[in-house]
N, C-alpha and C positions, 0 to 999 in steps of 0.2 A: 504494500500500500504506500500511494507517496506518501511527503511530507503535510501538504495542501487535505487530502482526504483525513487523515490522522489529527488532522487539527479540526478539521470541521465536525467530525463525531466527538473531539472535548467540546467544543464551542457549544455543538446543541445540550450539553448537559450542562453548560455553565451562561444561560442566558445570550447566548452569541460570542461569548467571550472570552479569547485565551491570556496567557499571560505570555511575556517573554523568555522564562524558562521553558516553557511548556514548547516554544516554538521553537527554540533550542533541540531539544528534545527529540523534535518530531524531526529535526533535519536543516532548520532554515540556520541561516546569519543572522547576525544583527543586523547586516549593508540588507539580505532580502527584503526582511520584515519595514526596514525605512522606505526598500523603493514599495511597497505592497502600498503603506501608508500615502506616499508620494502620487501614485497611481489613483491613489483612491477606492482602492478594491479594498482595506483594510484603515480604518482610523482609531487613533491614539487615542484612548477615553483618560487614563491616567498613568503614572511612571508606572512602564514595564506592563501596562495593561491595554487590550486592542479586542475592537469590534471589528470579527470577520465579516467578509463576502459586507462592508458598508455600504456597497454599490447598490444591494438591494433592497436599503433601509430608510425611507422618509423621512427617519428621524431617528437619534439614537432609543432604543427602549428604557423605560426608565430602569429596569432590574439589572440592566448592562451599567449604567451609570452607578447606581447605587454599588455591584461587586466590586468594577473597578475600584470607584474611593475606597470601601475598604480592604480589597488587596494592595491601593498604592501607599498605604497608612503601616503597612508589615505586621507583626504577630501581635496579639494583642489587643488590635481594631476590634470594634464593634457594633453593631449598627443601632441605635438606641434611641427612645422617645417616641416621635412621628415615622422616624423612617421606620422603626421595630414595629408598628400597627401598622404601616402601611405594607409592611412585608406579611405581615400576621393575617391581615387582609382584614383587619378591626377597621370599622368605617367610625365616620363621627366629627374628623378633626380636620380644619379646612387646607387644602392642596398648597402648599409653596412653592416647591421645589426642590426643597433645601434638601439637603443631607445630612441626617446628628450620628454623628459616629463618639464612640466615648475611646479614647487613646492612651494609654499610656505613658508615662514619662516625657524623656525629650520630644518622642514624635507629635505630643501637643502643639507644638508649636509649627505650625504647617505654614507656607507660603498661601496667601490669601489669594496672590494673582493665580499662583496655577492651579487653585482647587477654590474658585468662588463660590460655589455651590455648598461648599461642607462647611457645615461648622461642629466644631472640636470640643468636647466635653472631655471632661477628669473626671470620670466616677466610678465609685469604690461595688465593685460587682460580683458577689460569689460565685463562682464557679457553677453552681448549682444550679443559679439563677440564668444559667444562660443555655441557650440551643444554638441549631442549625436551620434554616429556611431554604430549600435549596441546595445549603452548602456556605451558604453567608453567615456568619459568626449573625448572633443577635442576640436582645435581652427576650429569655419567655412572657409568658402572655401574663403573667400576674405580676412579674417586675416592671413590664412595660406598661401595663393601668398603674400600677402604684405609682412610678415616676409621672407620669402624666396625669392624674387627678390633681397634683401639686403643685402643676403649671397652666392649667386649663381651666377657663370659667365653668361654672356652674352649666349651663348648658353644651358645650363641649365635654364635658367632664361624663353627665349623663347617659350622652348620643355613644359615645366608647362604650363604657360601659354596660351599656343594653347592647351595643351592638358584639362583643363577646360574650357576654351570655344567649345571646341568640344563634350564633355562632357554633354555640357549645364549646368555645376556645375555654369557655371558664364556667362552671357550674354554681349553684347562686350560693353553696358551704365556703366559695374560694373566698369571697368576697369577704369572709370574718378571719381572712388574713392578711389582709390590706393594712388596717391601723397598725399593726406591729414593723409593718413594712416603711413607714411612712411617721412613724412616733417622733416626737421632737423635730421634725423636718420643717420647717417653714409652706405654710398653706395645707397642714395635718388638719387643721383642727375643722377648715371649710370642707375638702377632701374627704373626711369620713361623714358631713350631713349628705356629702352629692352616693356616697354610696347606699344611703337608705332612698334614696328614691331610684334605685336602675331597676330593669324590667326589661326581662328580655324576650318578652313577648311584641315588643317590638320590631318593628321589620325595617325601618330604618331609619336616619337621623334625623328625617323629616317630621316622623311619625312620633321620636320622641323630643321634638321640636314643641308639636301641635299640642303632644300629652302637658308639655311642663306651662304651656301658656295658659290651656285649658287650666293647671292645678294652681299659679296665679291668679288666675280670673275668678277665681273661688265654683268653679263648674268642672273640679275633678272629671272626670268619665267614669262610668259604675262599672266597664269592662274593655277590654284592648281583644282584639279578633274575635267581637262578640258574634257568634252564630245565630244566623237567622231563619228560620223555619217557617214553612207553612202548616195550615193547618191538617195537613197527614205527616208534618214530621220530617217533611224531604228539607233537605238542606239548602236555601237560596242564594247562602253566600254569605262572608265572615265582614264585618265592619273594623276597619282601623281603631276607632273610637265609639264606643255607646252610651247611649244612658235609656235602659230599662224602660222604667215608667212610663218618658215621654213617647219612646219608642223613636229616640232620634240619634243617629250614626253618624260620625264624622269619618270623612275619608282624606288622607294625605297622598296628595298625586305627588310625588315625584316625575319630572322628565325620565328619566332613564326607563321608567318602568311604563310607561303610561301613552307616548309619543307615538309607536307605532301605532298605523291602521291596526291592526289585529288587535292589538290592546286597548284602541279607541273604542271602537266595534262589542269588545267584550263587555268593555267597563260600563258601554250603554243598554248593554243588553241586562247586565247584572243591577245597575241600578232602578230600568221598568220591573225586575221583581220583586224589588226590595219594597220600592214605593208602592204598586201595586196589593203587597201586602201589609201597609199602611204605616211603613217608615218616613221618617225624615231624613232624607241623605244631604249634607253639606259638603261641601269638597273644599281643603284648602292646600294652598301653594306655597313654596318655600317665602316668597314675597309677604304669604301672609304671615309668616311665623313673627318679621321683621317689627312689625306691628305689635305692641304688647297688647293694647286694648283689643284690639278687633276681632279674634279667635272667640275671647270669651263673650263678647259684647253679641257677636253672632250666633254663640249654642246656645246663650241666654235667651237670645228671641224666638230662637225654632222651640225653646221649653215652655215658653211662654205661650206662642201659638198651637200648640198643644193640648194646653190646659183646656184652651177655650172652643176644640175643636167637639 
């Protein structure tokens, strides 16, 4: 097998990416791998680290970028904070860019020009507390909400948090080992009130978005994927948000899930059975979350027109 095939079966298991030993290895120069670069057929993501076949790539992938920086960081890197839930695939915490890598000793101190995208923590990490994603060092899923409840507001803080437990990245016993994780740390004491309210019947950050504005507005919801039934029992379809009594349902569209014709299509088919069988359906939008009043100011009036119905 050449050099070139040899490197494209490491690539596919390392996100596109080999390193410059590895292409050593396989057979090439250092002079090969610069003209590969030069050509274009391969680009430098970081020292000693390269996105194969680039030629066919519109864009670097973010899980390329992310191994590079922490293979150009040497032993010891680690992928931690955002980047560790975004590797964990814990949704919740808004998109930057960036890259937190936690590093060790001298290699803290990183040239900013050639790695703008990373930035560099010092943090003390048990052994223990750490895994593999892929193959990328990272901090596990209960060191990486612990850290991140203590840097993230209250609704950030939430949205994670349901959204590993929904996940089943974390089961709801893990969470009574959070404060121990987090004692004396600065933003503990806010940290453990956002972990009595996670819920991971939650389906996504939108949803528990809509639930925390609802629970400010003083119009909690009596159930999250409340099941809706006719009257033989058949099942018509789960509401985001309920409340009982009134018989009224809130729904969080998300874009991603929602956009498609198919999912247009569904969503209005599923909402004529709802109503039909003499629900209230609302729908709210990321836009609305944005809004403290308006969630609650609008499940207050579909309860109200209710009463009077």
């Amino acid at each position: 097998m050449d050099a070139m095939s040899i490197l494209r079966r490491i690539a596919a298991d390392q996100d596109g990416t080999v390193t410059l030993s590895q292409a050593r290895a396989a057979g090439l120069t250092a002079h090969e791998v610069h003209r590969l670069c030069r050509s274009g057929r391969w680009r430098q993501l970081a020292r000693a680290g390269y996105l194969v076949d680039a030629d066919l790539h519109d864009d670097i992938p973010r899980r390329a970028r992310i191994r590079a920086a922490v293979g150009s960081y040497g032993r010891g890197a680690v992928a931690v904070l955002d980047t560790a839930a975004e590797l964990h695939q814990i949704a919740g915490l808004p998109t930057t860019g960036l890259i937190h890598l936690s590093v060790p000793g001298p290699a803290a101190r990183p040239s900013r020009a050639a790695h703008p995208e990373v930035v560099v923590h010092q943090m003390v990490i048990d052994p223990g507390q750490m895994c593999q994603v892929g193959g990328i060092p990272v901090t596990g899923v209960l060191r990486t909400v612990a850290d991140l409840v203590l840097r993230q507001d209250r609704y950030h803080s939430v949205a994670l948090l349901d959204s590993a437990l929904n996940r089943e990245l974390l089961v709801p016993d893990d969470l009574a080992l959070v404060p121990a994780l987090i004692r004396g740390r600065r933003g503990a004491v806010a940290a453990r009130k956002f972990l009595g309210e996670a819920d991971g019947r939650a389906q996504s950050p939108l949803e528990t978005r809509t639930r925390l504005r609802c629970v400010d507005g003083r119009v909690p919801p009596d159930e999250l994927q409340l099941p809706v039934r006719d009257r033989d029992g058949h099942l018509l379809g789960l509401g985001d948000l309920g409340w009982w009594a009134p018989m009224v349902i809130a729904e969080a569209d998300g874009r991603a899930a929602h956009d498609s014709p198919d999912a247009v299509f569904a969503d209005r088919r599923r909402q004529n059975r709802l109503v039909n069988a003499g629900w209230t359906v609302l729908r709210f939008t990321w836009a609305d979350t944005l809004r403290p009043d308006y969630i609650p100011y609008t499940v207050r009036q579909a309860i109200a027109a209710a009463r009077v119905r």
